[in-house]
N, C-alpha and C positions, 0 to 999 in steps of 0.2 A: 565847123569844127566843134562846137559849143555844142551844136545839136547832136552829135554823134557822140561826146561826153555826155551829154545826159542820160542819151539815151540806151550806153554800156553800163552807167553807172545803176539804170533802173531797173535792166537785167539782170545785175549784179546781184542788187537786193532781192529780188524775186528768187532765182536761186538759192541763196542764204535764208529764205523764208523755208520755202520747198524743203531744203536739207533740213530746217529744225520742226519743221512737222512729222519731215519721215521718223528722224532721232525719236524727237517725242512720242511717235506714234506705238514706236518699239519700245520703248520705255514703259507708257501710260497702257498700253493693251495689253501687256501680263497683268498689269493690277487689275483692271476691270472684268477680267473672265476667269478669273484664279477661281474665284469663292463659286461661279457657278458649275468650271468644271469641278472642284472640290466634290460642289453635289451633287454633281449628277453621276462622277465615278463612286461613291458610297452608293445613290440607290440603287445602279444599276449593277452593280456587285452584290447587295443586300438581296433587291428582288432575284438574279440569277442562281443564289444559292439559297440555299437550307442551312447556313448558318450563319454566326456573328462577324460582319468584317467593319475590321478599325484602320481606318488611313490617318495617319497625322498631320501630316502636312502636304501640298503640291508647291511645286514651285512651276514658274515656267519664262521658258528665256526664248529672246524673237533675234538673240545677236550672237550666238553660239554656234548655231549651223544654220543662220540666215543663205537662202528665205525660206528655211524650215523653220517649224518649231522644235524646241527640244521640251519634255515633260519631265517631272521626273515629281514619281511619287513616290512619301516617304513613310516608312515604320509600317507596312503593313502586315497586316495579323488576320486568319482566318481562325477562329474559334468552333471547336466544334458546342453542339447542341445534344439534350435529351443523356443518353450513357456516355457521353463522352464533354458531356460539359468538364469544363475548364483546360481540357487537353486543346494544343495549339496545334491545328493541321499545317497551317504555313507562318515562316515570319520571315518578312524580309527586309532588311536596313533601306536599301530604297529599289525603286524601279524606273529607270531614263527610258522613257521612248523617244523617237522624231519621228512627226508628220508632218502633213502640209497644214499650210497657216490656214488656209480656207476652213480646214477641215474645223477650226474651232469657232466658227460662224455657222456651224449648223448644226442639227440636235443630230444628225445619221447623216451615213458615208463617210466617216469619219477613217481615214485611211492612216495606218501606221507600218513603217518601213524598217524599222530598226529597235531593238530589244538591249536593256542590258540590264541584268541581272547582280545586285547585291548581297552576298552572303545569304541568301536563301536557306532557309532550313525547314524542309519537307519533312514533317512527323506522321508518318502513317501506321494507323493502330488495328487490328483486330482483339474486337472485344469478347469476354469471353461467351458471349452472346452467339460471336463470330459474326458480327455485322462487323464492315469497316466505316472507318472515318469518315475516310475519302468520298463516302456516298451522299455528296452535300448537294446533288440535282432536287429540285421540286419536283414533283409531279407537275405535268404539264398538263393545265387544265382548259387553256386556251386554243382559238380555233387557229387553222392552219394557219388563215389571215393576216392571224393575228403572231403567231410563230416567224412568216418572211418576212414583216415588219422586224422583228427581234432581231432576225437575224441580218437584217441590215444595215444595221446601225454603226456598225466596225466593218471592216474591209482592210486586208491584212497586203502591204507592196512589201513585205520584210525582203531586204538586203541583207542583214544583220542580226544575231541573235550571240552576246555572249551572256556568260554564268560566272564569276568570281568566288572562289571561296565556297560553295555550298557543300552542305549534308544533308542526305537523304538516309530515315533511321525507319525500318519495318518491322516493327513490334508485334507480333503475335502471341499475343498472352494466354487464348485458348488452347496453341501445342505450347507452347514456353518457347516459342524463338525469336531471335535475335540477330537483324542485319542491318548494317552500320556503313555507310558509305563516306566517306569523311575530306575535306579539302578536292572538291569537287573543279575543277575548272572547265568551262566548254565556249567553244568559238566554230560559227558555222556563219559560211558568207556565203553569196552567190544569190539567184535573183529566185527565192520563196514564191514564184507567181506565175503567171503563163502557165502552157500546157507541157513544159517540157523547162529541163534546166541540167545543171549541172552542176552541185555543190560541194564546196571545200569544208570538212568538219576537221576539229581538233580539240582534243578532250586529254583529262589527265583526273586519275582519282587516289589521291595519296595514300589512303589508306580503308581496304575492303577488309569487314569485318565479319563471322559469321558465327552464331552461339544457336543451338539446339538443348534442352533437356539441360541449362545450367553447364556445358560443356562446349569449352570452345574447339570449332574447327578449323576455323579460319583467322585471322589475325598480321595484321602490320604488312597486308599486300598489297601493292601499287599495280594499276592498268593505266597505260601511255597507250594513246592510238590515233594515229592520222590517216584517213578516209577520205576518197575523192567518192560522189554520189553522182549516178545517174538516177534524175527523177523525170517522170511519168506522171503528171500532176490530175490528169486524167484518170487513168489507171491505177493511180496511190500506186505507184509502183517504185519500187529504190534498188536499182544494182548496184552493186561496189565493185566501182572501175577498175580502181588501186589503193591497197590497204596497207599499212603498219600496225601492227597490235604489239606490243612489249607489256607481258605476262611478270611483274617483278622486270628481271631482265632476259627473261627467256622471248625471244623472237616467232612471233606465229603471224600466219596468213590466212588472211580471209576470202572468201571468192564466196557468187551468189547472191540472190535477191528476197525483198522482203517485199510483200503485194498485198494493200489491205484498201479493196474495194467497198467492203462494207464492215458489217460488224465483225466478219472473221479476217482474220490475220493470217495468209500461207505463206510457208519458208521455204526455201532451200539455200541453206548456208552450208559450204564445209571449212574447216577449218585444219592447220596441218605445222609443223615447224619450218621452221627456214633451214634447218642446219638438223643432223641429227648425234652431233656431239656430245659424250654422257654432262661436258665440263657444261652445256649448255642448260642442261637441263636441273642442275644445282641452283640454276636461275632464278628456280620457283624456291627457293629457300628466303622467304620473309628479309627485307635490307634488318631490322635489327639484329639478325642472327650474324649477318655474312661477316663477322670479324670474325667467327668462327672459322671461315673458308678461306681463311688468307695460308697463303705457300701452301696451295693443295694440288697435288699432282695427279690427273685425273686420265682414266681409258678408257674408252670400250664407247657404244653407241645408247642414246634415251631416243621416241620420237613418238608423236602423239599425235596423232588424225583423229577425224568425227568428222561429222554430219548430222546434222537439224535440217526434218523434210516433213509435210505436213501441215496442218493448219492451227491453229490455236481459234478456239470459241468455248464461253466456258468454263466447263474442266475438261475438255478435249484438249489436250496438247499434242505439237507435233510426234513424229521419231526423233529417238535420238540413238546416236552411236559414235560412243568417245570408247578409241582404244590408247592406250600407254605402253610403249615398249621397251624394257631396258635389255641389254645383254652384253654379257663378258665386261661387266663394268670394275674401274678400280678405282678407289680413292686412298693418297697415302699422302700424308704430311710431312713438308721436304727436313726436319728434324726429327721426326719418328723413325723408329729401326724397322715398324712391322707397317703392314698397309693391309686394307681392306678391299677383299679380293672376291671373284666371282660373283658382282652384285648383279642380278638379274629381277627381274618382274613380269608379267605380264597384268594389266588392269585394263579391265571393261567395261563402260556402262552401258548397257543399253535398255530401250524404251518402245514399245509402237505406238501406235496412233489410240490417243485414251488420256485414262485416268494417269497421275501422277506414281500411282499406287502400281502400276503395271512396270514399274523400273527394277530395274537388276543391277547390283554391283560387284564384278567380281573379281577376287585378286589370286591368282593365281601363280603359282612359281616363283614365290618373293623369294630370293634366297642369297646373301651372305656368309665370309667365312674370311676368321682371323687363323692364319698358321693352319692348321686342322681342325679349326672349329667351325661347327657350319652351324646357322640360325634359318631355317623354312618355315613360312609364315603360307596360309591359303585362309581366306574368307570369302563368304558368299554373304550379302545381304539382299532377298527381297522384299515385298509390300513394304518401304521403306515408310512411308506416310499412315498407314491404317495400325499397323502390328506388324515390324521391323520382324521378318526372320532370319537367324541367322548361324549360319553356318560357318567354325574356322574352326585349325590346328593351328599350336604352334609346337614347335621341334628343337631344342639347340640347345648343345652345349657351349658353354662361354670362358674359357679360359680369361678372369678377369686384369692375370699379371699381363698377358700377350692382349688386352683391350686399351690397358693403359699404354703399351707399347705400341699402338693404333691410334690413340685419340690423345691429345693434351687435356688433359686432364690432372691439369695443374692443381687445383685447392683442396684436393682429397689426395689419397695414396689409399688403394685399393689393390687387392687382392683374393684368390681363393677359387675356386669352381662351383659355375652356376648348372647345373644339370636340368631342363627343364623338360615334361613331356605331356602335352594338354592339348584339350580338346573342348569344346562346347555349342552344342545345337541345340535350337529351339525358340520361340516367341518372347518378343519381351515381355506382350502382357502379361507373361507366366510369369516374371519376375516382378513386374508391379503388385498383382496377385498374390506375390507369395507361393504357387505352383509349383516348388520345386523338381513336385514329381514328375512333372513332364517334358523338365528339360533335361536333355539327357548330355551328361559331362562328368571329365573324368581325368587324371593327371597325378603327376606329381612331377613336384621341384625339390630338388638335392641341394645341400648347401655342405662345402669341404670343403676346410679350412680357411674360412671367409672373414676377411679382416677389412675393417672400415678406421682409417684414422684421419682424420681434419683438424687444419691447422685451427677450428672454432671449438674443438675438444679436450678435454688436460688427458683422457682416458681415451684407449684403444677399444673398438668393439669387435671382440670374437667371436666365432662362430664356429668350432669345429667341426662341429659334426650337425646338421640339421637333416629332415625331412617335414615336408608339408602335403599330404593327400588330396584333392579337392574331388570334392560331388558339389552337385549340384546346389544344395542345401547350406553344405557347408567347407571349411578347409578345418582340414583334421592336424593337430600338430602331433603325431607318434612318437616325435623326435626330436627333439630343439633343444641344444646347450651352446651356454652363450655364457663368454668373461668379459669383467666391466674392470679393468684394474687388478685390486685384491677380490673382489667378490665375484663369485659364480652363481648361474642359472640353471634351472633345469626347468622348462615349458612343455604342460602336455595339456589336452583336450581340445577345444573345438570354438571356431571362428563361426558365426551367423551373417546370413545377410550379406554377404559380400559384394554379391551379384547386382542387388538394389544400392548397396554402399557406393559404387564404383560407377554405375551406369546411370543412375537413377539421385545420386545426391542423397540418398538413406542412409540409416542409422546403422553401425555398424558393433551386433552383438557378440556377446561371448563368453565363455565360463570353464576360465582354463585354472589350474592347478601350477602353483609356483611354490619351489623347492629349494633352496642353497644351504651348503654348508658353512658360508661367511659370506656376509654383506657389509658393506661399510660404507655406511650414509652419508659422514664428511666426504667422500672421492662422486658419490654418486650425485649429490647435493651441489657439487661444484664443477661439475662434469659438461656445465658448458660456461666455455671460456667470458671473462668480462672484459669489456675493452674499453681499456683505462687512459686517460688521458695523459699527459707530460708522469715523465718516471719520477717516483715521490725520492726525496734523500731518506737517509740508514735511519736518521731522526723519526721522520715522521711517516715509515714506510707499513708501520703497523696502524695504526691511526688509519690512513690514507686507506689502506686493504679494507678495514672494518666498515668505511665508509660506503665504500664504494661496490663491494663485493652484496652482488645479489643472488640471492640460496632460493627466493618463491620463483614459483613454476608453475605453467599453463597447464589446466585438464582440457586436451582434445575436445574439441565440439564433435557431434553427429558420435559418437561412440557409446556403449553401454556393455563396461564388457568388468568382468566379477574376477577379480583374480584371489583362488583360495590360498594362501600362502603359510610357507611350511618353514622356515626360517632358524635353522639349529642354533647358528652363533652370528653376533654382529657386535657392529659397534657403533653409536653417535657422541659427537663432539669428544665426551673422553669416559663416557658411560658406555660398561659395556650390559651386552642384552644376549638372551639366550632364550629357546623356544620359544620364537614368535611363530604365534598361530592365529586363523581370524580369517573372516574377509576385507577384500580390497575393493570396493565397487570406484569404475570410474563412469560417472552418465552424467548429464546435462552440465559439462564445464566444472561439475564438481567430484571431490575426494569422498567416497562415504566409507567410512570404516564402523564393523560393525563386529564387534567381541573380539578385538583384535586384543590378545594380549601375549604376555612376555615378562622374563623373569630376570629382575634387574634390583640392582642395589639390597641383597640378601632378600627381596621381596619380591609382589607380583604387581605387576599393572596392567587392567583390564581398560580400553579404549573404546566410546561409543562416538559417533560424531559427525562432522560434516569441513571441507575445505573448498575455496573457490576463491582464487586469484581478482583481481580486481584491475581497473587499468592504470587505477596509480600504484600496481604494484605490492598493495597495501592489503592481501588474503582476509577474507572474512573468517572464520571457526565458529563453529559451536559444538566443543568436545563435552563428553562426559569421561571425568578418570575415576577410577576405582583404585586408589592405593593399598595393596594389603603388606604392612610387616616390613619396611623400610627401615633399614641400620642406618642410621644417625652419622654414626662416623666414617660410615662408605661415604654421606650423603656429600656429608663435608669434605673430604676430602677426593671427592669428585665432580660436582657441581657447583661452578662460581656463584651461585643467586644462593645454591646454601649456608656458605662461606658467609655470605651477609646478613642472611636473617638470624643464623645462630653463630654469632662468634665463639670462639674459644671450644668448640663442638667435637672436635678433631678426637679430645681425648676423651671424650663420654661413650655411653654407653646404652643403649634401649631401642625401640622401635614405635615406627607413627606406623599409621595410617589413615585414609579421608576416603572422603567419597566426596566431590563435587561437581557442579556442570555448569559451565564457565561458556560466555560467549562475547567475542570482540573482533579488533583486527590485529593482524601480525604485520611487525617492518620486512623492508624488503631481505634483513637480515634474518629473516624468519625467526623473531623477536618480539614478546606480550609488547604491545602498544600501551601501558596501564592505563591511560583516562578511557581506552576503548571496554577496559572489559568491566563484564556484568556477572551475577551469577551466584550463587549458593551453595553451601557445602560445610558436610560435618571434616572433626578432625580430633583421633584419638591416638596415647600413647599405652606404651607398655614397658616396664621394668627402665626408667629411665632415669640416668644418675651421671651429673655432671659434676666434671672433673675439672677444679682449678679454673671456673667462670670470671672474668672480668666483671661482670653485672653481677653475683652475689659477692664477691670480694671484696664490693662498694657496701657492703650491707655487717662490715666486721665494727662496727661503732658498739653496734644494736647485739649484735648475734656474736657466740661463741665461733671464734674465729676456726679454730679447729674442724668444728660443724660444718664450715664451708667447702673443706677440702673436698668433699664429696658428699654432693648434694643430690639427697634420693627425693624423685617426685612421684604418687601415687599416680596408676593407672587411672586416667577421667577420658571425659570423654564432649566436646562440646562443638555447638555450632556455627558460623560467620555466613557474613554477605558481602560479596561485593561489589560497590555502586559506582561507574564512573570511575573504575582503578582505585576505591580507597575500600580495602579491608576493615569489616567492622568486627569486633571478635565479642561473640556475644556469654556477657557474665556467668562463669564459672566456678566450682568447689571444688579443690583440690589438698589437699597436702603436701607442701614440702617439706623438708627435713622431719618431716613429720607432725610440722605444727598447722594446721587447718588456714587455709590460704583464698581468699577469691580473688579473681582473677577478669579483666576486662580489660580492653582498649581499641586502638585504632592503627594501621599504619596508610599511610595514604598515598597518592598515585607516586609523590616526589620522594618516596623511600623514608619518610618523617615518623617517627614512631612517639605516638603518647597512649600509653600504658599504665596502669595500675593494680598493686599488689597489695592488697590487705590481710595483714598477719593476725593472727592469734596465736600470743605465742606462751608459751609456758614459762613458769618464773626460771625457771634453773637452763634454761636455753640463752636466757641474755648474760652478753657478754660482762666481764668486773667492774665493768664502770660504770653500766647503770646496775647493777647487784651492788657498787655502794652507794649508788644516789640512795636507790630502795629501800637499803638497810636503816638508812638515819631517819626516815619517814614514820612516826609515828602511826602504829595499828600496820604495819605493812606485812606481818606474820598473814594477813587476810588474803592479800595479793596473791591467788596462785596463776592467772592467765593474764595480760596486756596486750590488748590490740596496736598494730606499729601499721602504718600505710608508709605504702614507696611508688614514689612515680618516675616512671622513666619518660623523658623527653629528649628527641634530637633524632639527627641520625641513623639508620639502624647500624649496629657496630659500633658507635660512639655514643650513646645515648645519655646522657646526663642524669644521674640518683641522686633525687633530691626526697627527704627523709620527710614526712607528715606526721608528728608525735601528737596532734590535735586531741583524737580519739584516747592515745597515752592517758596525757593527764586527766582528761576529763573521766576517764576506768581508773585510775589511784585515787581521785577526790571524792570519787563514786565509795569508792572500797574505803578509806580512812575517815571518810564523816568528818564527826566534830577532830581525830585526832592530827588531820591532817590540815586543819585551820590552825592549830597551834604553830605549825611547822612551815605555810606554805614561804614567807619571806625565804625560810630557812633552803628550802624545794627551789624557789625560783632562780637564785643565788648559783644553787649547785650545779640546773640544766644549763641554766646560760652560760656560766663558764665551760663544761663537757661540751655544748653545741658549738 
């Protein structure tokens, strides 16, 4: 009994050894072969391609799908080289394979059965070289020998292959396209090996994207598809046993096979709907649009067949031929009164065996109609790939009240009739070119009694009466009046470029003549709505508006278009304006005006200059003004920044004018910013005589009071700058009340005015009180002129006069000599008390 306890207990331990070797073994054996597989998957991916690959880490586990191995490498990156250095061909967050454990005890035959794919993001570029990326093979300079050695080193038992999350992006920069595969999923099982098999696929791609020429065609479409595969591993042969394709949500079938023996790939796929319902075929309508398509009542039949047959090697591509059929279709919205009716198509593409360049798209018999209004549409495009030709009309009239009664079209309120009749054939490269001549097109579009109002508008836009021509070259406006509020339009001449504007992403020219008999800038200037946050109270609802209310405004990018403007009467803020005449240029984002002038405040103003918005909002200028002959008390009692610079103004009487060229930025109130601005400029008066001044009124100590009631100032005429918002007003000779005056000072960004006026003033001009200092001044009979300095400090409109009699006395001490040593006690005595 003792011996048979020993000797369970000895087996015991032997076992419990056994298990922790195995344990260990699974444990200690990913560490020991990590760092060599590490290296040998970097050189054997390095030497494989033709360019730069970065793996960051491997991991690998012997207890996860024991007794496999599980691999899983991580952060890998394929870098292109030479024109495409620094662009990434592949990145992928990691890659899990399983093989057999043996397989990591020998440098080849290394077999792997299963695939799984993280977030992958395949970047594949055409440069404009037109080499692609993807062409990361070496030349292979090695003997055959030496090639089945390579190629034996991996040996593929795949059961498994999925894909998570990936993107595949098709850059072609030399046509400018753009194709975007985005949230990728795929899962394909079944036995990858033997001569024959049968696999289960399943795939999902969230969102297919497709851009040509800066213009998208494609956008926010989903493909759903499960696929059973007969494979022929021999043969490369793949039939589709049993398919599901969901198109968005439109249902299609697949049948036929793809067979790629060698380097050419032949097809025969056709492909056809499940169902030929029109409600069905609304399917292909993009998921972000379909809220559009809720309570829609639909009729009539869509169905779409093709065929792909042929080979692909190349630029050999197969046949293709996809038809689309709609007929007697109806769409009506179960709250709309009207519904859209008689919607028919027919669309074709087809292909033969060839270039890409050999395809045809053709649409023929598009045709809709609201109430009695029909829309026919037909285009032809072929050589789609070399020089796109093409051929279309469109036809229709558009009753817009009975469109609205068709579509909700909730956020507008539209109206009016659209008339349209157009046609256009010919090559694009005519329109990259510039060829107008040789395309040949022709039309016109009607516009009656056409009203656009949006709840984002304070103003309605009308359109009574239009016409618009088009050729080739250009769209002629013969006819175009339009009401914005109080102001009227009247538009003629001629649009450029439109063809290249529209298809092409060019610049869109023009040099039309604009005409009103009243414009009015405040309505047009706030003509788009601001949207203001919590409702201000009665208090502070002027405040809160001033704040918030923005008047700058964007000049269109891509446009270059001259508008000669003819302008009888208008009005801004509360200045009214008459013949405005000039041009309007709008081209690179900016305003250029140029001898734009107009007859305001009893005078003229002449505009040279430049505008262009900024993104804070904040318009840059660099205007030149020409002021000729401005009444003073229009000024004042028309413009608030008048009102401040010249108080008391209201009842004077004369005329300025300047000439300067000022550059800075304006608020969003379209408002001088003054630390912004810069700028230079004269400024001259004529016959100008103030009445009842606050700032001479301060000067009745000195001056015959009377004198002031009306205060005449000689015609001058002098220079300023301005730096950084502070006006510097440079030293001037003047006359007032007819005593010889200079004249200098400053006002600065914060509205602060320091100023000085030095008099020379005649004896019998000063006021009784110093005509009896005077008098008692011995030798004072000498005295016939006294200099008086006054400086104004503060405020503008409040400015503080404070009196400088410095110069005074030192011109009486001058004049009385010795007689006025006799007297000065007696002088000192008498100022100090008068001051």
């Amino acid at each position: 009994m003792g011996r048979k306890h020993k000797q369970m207990k000895k087996t015991i331990i032997i076992i419990l050894v056994v298990v922790v070797v195995l344990i260990g073994s699974l444990l200690v054996i990913p560490v020991f072969f990590k760092q060599n597989l590490l290296d040998a998957a970097k050189n054997t991916l390095n030497k494989q391609l033709n360019a730069e690959v970065q793996l960051a880490d491997i991991n690998i586990s012997l207890i996860k799908n024991f007794p496999k191995v599980t691999v899983e490498f991580q952060e890998i990156q394929i870098l292109g080289k030479g024109e495409f250095q620094g662009d990434t061909l592949l990145d992928v967050a990691y890659i899990r394979t399983k093989m057999d454990l043996a397989s990591l005890f020998r440098k080849t035959g290394m077999n792997i059965d299963e695939i799984i794919l993280s977030e992958p993001r395949l970047n594949l570029i055409v440069g404009k070289s037109g080499m692609g990326n993807w062409d990361v093979a070496p030349v292979q300079k090695s003997s055959a020998a030496e090639n089945t050695k390579d190629d034996s080193e991996f040996k593929l038992a795949l059961e498994k292959i999925e894909v998570r999350n990936a993107k595949l992006i098709y850059n072609d920069k030399a046509e400018n396209m753009l194709a975007t595969l985005s949230g990728i999923d795929l899962d394909i099982s079944g036995e990858m090996y033997g001569s024959s098999t049968r696999l289960q696929t399943k795939g999902l791609v969230s969102d297919v994207a497709f851009q040509y020429q800066d213009v998208n065609y494609l956008s926010k479409t989903t493909i759903e598809m499960s696929t059973l595969l007969d494979v022929d591993f021999e043969k490369m042969k793949f039939t589709i046993a049993n398919n599901e394709l969901l198109l968005n949500r439109l249902p299609l079938q697949l049948e036929g096979n793809v067979e790629m023996p060698s380097d050419t790939t032949f097809m025969d796929i056709q492909v056809k709907t499940k169902a030929s319902d029109f409600n069905n075929f609304l399917a292909l309508v993009p998921p972000v649009y379909e809220e559009y398509l809720k309570d829609i009542q639909t009729d009539g039949s869509a169905t779409i067949t093709g065929k792909i047959s042929g080979f692909y090697y190349g630029e050999s591509y197969p046949v293709l031929n996809m038809e689309m059929l709609v007929s007697d279709g109806k769409l009506k919205y179960a709250d709309m009164p009207e519904q859209i009716s008689n919607i028919a198509a027919e669309v074709r593409i087809s292909k033969p065996q060839g270039d890409l360049d050999l395809m045809k798209i053709d649409v023929k018999k598009a045709h809709a109609a609201i109430r009695n209004n029909p829309v026919d549409l037909n285009l032809t495009v072929t050589t789609p790939v070399s020089d796109p030709y093409f051929d279309g009309t469109f036809i229709g009239k558009i009753n817009l009240s009975h469109l609205k009664d068709a579509l909700p079209i909730d956020s507008v309120n539209i109206s009016g009739i659209i008339d349209a009749n157009l046609f256009v054939k010919g090559n694009y490269s005519d329109i990259e070119n510039e060829a107008y001549d040789k395309i040949k097109s022709d039309g016109i579009v009607k516009l009656d009694n056409f009203i656009y109002d949006s709840p984002d508008l304070t103003q309605k836009i009308i359109v009574p009466d239009g016409q618009l021509d088009f050729s080739p070259k250009s769209i002629n406006l013969s006819r175009f009046n339009m009401k914005v509020g109080q102001s009227d339009f009247h538009l003629s001449g001629k649009v450029y470029n439109y063809l290249n504007y529209v298809l092409k992403d060019g610049i869109l020219k023009g040099d039309l003549l604009l005409s009103s008999q009243f414009t009015n800038f405040n309505e047009l200037l706030r003509l788009q709505k601001v949207q203001n946050g919590a409702p201000a109270t009665e208090k502070s609802k002027t405040e809160t508006q001033e704040q918030e209310e923005v008047l700058v405004f964007d000049v269109p990018e891509k446009i270059d278009i001259t508008f000669r403007s003819k302008i009888n009467k208008a009005v801004f803020d509360r200045l009214p304006i008459s013949s405005i005449n000039g041009e309007i240029r709008a081209v690179d984002e900016k305003l250029i005006l140029e001898d734009l002038s107009m007859n305001t405040l009893d005078g003229k103003l002449t505009m040279n200059g430049s505008y262009q918005n900024t993104p804070q909002n904040q318009p840059l200028f660099d205007f030149g003004f020409d002021i000729a002959g401005f009444d003073i008390p229009m000024m004042y009692n028309t413009l608030s920044g008048a009102r401040k610079l010249l108080p008391g103004a209201g009842n004077s009487h004369g005329k300025i004018s300047s000439g300067m060229q000022m550059k800075g930025r304006l608020s969003p109130q379209l408002k001088l910013i003054p630390v912004s601005a810069n700028g230079t400029g004269s400024f001259q008066t004529r016959n100008v005589e103030i009445k009842d001044s606050p700032l001479f009124n301060q000067l009745g100590g000195i001056l015959k009071k009377e004198k002031l009631k009306n205060v005449t100032i000689d015609d001058f005429t002098t220079r300023f700058t301005v730096e950084d918002g502070n006006l510097i007003l440079k030293p001037f000779t003047t006359k007032v009340i007819g005593q010889e005056t200079r004249i200098e000072g400053k006002l600065n960004s914060e509205s602060l005015l320091d100023m000085r006026l030095d008099f020379n003033v005649e004896r019998d001009m000063f006021g009784p009180d110093i005509q009896k200092i005077l008098a008692i001044i011995p030798g004072n009979e000498k005295i016939k002129i006294l200099p008086a300095g006054v400086e104004l400090k503060g405020p503008v409109g409040d400015a503080k006069v404070n009196l400088d009699l410095s110069a005074t006395q030192k011109a009486v001490t001058d004049a009385t000599k010795d007689d006025l040593k006799k007297s000065l006690e007696k002088l000192g005595k008498g100022l100090k008390k008068f001051f």
